[in-house]
Biotite code that builds the C-alpha atoms (Angstrom):
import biotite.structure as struc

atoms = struc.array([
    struc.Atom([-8.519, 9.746, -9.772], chain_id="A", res_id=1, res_name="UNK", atom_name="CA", element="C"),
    struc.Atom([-6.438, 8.286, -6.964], chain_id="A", res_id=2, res_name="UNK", atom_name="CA", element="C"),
    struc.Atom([-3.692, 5.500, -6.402], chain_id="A", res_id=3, res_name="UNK", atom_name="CA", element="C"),
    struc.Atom([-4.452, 2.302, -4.605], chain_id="A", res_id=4, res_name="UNK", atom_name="CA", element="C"),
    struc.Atom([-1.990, -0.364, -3.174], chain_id="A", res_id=5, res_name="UNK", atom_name="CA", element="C"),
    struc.Atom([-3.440, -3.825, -4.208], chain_id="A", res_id=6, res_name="UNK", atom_name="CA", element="C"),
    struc.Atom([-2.657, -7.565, -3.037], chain_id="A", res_id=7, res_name="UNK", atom_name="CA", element="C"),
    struc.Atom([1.083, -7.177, -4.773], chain_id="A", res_id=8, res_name="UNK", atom_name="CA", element="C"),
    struc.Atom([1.987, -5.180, -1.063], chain_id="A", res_id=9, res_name="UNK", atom_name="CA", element="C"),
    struc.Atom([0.884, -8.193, 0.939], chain_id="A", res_id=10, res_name="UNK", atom_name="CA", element="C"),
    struc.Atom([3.206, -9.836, 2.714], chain_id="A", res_id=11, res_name="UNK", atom_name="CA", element="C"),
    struc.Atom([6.339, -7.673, 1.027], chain_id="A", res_id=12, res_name="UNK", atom_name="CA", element="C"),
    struc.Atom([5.345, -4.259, 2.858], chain_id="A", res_id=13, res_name="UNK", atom_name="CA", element="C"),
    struc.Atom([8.760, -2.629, 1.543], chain_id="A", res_id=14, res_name="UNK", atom_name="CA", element="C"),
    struc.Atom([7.921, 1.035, 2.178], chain_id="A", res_id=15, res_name="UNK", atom_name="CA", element="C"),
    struc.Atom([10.073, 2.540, -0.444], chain_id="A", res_id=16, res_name="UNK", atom_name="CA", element="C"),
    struc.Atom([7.038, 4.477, -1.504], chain_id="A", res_id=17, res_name="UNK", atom_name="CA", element="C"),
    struc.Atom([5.974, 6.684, 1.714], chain_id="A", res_id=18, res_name="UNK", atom_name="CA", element="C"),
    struc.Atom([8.900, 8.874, 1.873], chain_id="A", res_id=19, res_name="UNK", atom_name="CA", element="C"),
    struc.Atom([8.250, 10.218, -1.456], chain_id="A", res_id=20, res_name="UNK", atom_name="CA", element="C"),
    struc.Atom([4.422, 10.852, -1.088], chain_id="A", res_id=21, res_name="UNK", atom_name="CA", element="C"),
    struc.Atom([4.107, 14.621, -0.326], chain_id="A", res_id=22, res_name="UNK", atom_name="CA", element="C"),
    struc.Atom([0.732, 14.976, 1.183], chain_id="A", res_id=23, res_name="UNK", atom_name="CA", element="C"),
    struc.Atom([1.831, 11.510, 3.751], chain_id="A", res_id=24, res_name="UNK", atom_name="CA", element="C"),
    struc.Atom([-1.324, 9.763, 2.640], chain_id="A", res_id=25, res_name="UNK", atom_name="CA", element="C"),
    struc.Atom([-0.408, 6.325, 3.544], chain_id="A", res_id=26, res_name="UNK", atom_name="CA", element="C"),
    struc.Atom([-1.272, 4.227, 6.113], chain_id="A", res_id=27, res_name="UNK", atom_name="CA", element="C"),
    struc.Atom([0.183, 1.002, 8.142], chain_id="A", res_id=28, res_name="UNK", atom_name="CA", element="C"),
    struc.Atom([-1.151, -2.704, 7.899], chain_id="A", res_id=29, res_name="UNK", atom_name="CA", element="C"),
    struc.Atom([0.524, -5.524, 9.929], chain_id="A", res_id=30, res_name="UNK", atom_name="CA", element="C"),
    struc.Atom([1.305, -6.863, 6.608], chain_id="A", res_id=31, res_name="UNK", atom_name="CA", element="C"),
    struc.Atom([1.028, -4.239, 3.811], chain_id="A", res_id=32, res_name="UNK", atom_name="CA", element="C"),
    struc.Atom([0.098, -0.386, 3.140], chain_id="A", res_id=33, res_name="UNK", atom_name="CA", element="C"),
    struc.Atom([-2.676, 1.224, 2.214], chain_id="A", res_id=34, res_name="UNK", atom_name="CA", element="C"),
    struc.Atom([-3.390, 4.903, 0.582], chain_id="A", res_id=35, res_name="UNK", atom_name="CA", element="C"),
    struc.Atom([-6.337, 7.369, 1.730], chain_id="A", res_id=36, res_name="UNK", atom_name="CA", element="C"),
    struc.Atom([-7.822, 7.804, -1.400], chain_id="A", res_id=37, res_name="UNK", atom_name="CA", element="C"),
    struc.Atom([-9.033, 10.699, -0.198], chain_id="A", res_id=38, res_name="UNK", atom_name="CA", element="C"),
    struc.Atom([-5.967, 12.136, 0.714], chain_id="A", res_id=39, res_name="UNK", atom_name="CA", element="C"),
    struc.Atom([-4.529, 11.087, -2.395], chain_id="A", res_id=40, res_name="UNK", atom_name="CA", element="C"),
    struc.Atom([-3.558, 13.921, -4.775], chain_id="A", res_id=41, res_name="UNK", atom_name="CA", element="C"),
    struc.Atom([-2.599, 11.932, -7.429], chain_id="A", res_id=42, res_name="UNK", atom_name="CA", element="C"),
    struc.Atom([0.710, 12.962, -8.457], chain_id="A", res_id=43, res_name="UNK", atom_name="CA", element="C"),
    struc.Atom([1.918, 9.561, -9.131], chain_id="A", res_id=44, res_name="UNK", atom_name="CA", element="C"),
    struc.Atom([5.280, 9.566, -7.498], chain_id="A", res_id=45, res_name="UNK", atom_name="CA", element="C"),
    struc.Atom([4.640, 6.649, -5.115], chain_id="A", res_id=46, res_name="UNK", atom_name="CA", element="C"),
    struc.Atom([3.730, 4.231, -8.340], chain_id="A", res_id=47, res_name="UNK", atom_name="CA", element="C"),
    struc.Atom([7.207, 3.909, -10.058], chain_id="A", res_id=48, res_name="UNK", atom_name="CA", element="C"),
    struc.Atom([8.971, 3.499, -6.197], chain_id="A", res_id=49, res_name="UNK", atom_name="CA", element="C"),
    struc.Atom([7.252, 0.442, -5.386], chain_id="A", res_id=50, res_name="UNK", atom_name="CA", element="C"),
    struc.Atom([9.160, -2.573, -5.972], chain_id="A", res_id=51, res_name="UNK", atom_name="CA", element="C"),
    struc.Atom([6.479, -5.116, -5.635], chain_id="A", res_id=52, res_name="UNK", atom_name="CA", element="C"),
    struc.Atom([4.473, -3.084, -8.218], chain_id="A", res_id=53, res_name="UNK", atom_name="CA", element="C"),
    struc.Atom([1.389, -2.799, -5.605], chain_id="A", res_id=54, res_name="UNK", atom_name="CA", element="C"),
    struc.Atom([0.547, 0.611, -6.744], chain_id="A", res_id=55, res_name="UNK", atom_name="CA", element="C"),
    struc.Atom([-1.579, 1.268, -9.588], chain_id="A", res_id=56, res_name="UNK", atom_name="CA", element="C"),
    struc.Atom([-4.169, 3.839, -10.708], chain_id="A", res_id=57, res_name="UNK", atom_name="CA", element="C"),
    struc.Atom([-7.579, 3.707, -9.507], chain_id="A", res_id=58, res_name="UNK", atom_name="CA", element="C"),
    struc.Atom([-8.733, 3.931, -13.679], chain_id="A", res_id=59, res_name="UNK", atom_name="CA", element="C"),
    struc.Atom([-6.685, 0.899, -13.768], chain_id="A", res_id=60, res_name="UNK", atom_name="CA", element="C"),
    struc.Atom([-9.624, -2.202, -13.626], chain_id="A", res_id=61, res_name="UNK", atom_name="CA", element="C"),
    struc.Atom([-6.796, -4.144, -10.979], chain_id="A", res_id=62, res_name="UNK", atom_name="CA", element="C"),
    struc.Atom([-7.350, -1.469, -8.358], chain_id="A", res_id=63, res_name="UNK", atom_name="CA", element="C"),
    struc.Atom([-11.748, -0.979, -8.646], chain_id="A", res_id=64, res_name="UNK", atom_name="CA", element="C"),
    struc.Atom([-12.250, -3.402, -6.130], chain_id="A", res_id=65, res_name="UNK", atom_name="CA", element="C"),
    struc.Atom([-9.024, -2.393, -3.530], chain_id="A", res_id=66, res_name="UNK", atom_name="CA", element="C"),
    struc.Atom([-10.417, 1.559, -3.659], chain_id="A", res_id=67, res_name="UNK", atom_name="CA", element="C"),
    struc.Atom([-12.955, 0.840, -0.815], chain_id="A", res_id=68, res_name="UNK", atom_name="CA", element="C"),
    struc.Atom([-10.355, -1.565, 0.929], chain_id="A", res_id=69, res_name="UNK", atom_name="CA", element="C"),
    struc.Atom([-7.792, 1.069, 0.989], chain_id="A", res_id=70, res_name="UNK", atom_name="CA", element="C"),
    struc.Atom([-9.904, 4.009, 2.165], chain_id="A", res_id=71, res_name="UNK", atom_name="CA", element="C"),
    struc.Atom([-11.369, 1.188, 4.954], chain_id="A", res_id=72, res_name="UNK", atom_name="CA", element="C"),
    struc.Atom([-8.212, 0.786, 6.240], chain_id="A", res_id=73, res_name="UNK", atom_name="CA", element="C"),
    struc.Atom([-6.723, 4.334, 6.049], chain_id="A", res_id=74, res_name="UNK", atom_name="CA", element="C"),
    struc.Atom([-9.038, 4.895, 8.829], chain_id="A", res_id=75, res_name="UNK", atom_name="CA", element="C"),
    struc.Atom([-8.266, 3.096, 11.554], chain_id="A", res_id=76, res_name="UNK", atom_name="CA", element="C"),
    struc.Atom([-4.467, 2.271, 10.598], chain_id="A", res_id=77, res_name="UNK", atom_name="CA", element="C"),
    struc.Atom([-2.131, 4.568, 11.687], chain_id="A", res_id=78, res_name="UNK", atom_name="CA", element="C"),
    struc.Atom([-0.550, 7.165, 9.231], chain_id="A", res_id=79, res_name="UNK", atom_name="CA", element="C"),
    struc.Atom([3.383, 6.390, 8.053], chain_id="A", res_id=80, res_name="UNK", atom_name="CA", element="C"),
    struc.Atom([5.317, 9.242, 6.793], chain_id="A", res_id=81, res_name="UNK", atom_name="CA", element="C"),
    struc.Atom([8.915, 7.018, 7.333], chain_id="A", res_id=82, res_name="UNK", atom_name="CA", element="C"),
    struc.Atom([10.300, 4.144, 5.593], chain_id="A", res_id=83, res_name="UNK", atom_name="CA", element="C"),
    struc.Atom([10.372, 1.178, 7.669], chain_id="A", res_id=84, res_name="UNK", atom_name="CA", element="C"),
    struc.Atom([12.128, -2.158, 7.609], chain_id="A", res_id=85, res_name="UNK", atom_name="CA", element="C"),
    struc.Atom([10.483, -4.405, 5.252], chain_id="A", res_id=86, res_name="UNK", atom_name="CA", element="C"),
    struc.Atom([9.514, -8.041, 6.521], chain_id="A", res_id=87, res_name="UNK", atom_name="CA", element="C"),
    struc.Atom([12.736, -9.874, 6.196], chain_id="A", res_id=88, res_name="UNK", atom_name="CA", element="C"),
    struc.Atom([10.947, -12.405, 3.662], chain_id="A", res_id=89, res_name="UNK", atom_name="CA", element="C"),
    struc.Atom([9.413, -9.660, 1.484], chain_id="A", res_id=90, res_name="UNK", atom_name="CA", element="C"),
    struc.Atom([11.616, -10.840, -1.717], chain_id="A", res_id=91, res_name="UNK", atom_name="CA", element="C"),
    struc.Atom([10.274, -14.321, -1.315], chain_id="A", res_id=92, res_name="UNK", atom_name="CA", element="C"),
    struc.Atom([6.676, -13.064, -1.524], chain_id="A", res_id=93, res_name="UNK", atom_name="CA", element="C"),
    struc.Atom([7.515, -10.619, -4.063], chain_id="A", res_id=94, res_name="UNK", atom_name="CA", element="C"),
    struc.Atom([5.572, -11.406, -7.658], chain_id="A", res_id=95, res_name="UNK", atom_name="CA", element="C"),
    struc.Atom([3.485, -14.185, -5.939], chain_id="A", res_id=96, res_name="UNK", atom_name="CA", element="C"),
    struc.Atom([-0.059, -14.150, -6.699], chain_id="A", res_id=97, res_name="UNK", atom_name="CA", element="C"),
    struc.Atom([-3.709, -14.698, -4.597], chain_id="A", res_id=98, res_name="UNK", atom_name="CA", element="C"),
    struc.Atom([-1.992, -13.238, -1.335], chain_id="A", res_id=99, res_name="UNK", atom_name="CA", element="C"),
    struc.Atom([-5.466, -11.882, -0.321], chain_id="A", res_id=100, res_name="UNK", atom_name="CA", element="C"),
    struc.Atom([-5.720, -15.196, 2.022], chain_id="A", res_id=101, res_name="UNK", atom_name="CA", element="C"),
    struc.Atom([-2.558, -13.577, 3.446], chain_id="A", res_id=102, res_name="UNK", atom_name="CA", element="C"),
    struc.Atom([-3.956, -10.298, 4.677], chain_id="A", res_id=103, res_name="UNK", atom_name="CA", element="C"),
    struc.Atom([-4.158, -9.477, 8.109], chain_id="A", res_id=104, res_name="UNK", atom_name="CA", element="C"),
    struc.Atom([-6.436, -6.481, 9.163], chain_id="A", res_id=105, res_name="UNK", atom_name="CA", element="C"),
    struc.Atom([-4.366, -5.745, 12.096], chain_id="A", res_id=106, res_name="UNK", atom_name="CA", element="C"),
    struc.Atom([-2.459, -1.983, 12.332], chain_id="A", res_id=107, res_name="UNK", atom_name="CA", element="C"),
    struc.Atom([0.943, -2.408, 11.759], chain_id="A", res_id=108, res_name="UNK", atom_name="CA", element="C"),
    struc.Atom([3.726, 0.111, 13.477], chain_id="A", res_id=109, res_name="UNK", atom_name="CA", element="C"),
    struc.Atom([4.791, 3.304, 12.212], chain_id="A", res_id=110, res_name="UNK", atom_name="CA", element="C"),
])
């Protein structure tokens, strides 16, 4: 089993989980995160810190279809070990639903 971050992290991208992943498994988006499922050691400590609620359990039938999408991008966007700034409108898109039209493939910055 593994965590994913789903369409919850688009366009909110608050970081609050990476500093407390201990094997640095997550990776940068323009506009959201992603986790390295294959890094992933599920431990579970990034799930509770997110405050958009992006992170769930691979078991969990939300997260089948973002597995592939989040090992995609783990490997060409570039690793984050450090919380950044969130976008300054995450709280506005925080809870809102069908973001997916939202998501830009582009890296983001570490």
């Amino acid at each position: 089993m593994t965590y994913v971050v789903t369409e919850s992290c688009i366009k909110c991208k608050y970081m609050d989980c990476v500093e407390v992943c201990p094997v640095d498994c997550f990776y940068v988006g323009e506009n959201m995160l992603v986790i390295h499922p294959d890094e992933c050691i599920d431990c579970g400590v990034c799930e509770p810190e997110c405050p958009a609620e992006a992170i769930l359990p691979d078991s969990d039938e939300k997260a089948t279809a973002w597995v592939e999408m989040n090992r995609n991008y783990a490997q060409s966007w570039p690793n984050i070990t450090r919380k950044g700034e969130a976008p300054p409108d995450a709280d506005e898109w925080k809870g809102k639903p069908d973001k997916m039209a939202l998501f830009d493939p582009a890296p983001g910055k570490p």
